[in-house]
C-alpha positions as CSV (number, residue, x, y, z in Angstrom):
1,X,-25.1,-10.8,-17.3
2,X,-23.5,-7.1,-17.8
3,X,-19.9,-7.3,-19.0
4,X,-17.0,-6.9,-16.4
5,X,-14.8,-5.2,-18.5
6,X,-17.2,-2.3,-18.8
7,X,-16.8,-1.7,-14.9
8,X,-14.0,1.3,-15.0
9,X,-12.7,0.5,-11.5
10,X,-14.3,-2.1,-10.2
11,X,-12.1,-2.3,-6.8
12,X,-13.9,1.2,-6.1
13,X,-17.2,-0.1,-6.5
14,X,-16.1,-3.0,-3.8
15,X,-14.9,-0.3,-1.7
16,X,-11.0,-1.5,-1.9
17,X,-7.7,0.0,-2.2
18,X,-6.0,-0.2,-6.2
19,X,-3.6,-2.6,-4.2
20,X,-6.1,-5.0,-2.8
21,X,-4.9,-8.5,-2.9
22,X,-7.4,-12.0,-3.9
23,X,-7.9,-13.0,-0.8
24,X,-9.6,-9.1,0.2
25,X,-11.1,-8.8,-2.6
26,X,-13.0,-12.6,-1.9
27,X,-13.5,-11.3,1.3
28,X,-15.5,-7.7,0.7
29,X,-17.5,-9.3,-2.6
30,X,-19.0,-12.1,0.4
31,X,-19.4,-8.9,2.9
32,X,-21.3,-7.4,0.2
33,X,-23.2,-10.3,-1.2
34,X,-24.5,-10.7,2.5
35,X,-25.5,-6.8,2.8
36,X,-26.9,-6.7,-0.5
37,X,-28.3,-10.3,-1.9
38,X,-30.4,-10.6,-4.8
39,X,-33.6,-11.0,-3.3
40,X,-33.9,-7.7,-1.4
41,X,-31.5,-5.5,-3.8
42,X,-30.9,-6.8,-7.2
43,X,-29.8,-3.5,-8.7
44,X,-26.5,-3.2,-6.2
45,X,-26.2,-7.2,-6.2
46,X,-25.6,-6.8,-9.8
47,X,-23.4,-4.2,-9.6
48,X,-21.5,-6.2,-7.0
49,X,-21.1,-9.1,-9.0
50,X,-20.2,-7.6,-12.2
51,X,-17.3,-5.7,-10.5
52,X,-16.3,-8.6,-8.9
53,X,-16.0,-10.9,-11.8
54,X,-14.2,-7.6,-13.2
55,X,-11.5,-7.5,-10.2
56,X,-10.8,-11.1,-10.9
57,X,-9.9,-10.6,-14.5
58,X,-6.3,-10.6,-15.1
59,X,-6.3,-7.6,-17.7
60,X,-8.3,-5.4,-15.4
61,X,-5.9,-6.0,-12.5
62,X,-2.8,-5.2,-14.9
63,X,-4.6,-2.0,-15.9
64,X,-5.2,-1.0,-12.1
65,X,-1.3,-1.8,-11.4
66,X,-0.5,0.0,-13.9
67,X,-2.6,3.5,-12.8
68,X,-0.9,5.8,-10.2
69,X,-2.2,5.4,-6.7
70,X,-5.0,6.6,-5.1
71,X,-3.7,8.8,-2.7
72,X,-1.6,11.9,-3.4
73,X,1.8,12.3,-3.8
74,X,3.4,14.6,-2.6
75,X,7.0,16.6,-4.9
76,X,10.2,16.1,-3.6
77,X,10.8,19.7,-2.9
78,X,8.2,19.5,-0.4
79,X,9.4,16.7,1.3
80,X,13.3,18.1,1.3
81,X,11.9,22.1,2.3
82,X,10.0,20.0,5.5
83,X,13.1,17.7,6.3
84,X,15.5,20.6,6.2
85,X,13.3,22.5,8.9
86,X,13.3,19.7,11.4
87,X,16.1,19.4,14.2
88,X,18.9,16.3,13.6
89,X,17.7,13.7,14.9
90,X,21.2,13.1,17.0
91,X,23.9,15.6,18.7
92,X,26.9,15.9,16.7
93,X,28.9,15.0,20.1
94,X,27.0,11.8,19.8
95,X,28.1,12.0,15.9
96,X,31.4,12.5,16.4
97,X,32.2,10.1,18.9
98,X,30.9,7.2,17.5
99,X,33.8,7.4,15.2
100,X,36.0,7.4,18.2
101,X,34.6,3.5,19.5
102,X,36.7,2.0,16.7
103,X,40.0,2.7,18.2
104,X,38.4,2.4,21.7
105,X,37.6,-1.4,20.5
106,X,40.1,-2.4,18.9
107,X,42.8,-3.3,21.0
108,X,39.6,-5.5,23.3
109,X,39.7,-7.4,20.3
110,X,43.5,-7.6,19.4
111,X,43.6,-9.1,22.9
112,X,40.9,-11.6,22.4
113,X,42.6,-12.8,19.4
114,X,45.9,-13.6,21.4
C-alpha cells in the first residue's frame, strides 16, 4: 500500500473542506468507495484509500489546521472602505431616544418596588 503521508492534501483529493470533521470525512471516503470500488477503478480506489488513511492520521490533520484557509481573505481596509459606504443601519432619532427609555422606566419600577 502507497504511504499516506505522501498524499499533500488528502481532504482535497476527498473533495472536503480543510475543516472537515471525522464523521464527513467517513462519510465522502464510503460515497467514494461506492463510485469508485476496486473492481471497476483500482487506480482512483487507491488513491481514495490512501488519502483517506491520510485524513485520519493525526499529524496530517494538525498540518491542515495549521494551513490558512481555503478561501480568500479579504484586508481589513477593504472591509472598513465597504462598511463606511453603507447607510447606518438605524436613525439617530431612534439612537438618541433609546437613551431617553431609562428615565421613562424608571420611576414604573421605583413603583413596583413599593
Amino acid at each position: 500500500m502507497s504511504n499516506p503521508s505522501a498524499i499533500t492534501d488528502p481532504l482535497r483529493v476527498l473533495g472536503l473542506p480543510q475543516r472537515a470533521s471525522e464523521d464527513e470525512i467517513r462519510s465522502r471516503y464510503l460515497e467514494l468507495v461506492k463510485q469508485f470500488p476496486p473492481d471497476r477503478a483500482p487506480d482512483r480506489f487507491r488513491e481514495v484509500r490512501a488519502a483517506y488513511e491520510a485524513a485520519k492520521d493525526p499529524l496530517v490533520v494538525a498540518r491542515a489546521l495549521l494551513q490558512p484557509p481555503d478561501e480568500i481573505v479579504p484586508e481589513w481596509a477593504a472591509v472598513i472602505d465597504e462598511q463606511v459606504k453603507l447607510p447606518p443601519a438605524m436613525n439617530v432619532n431612534f439612537l438618541l431616544s433609546l437613551g431617553n427609555q431609562d428615565k421613562v422606566a424608571q420611576p414604573e419600577m421605583d413603583s413596583v418596588q413599593s
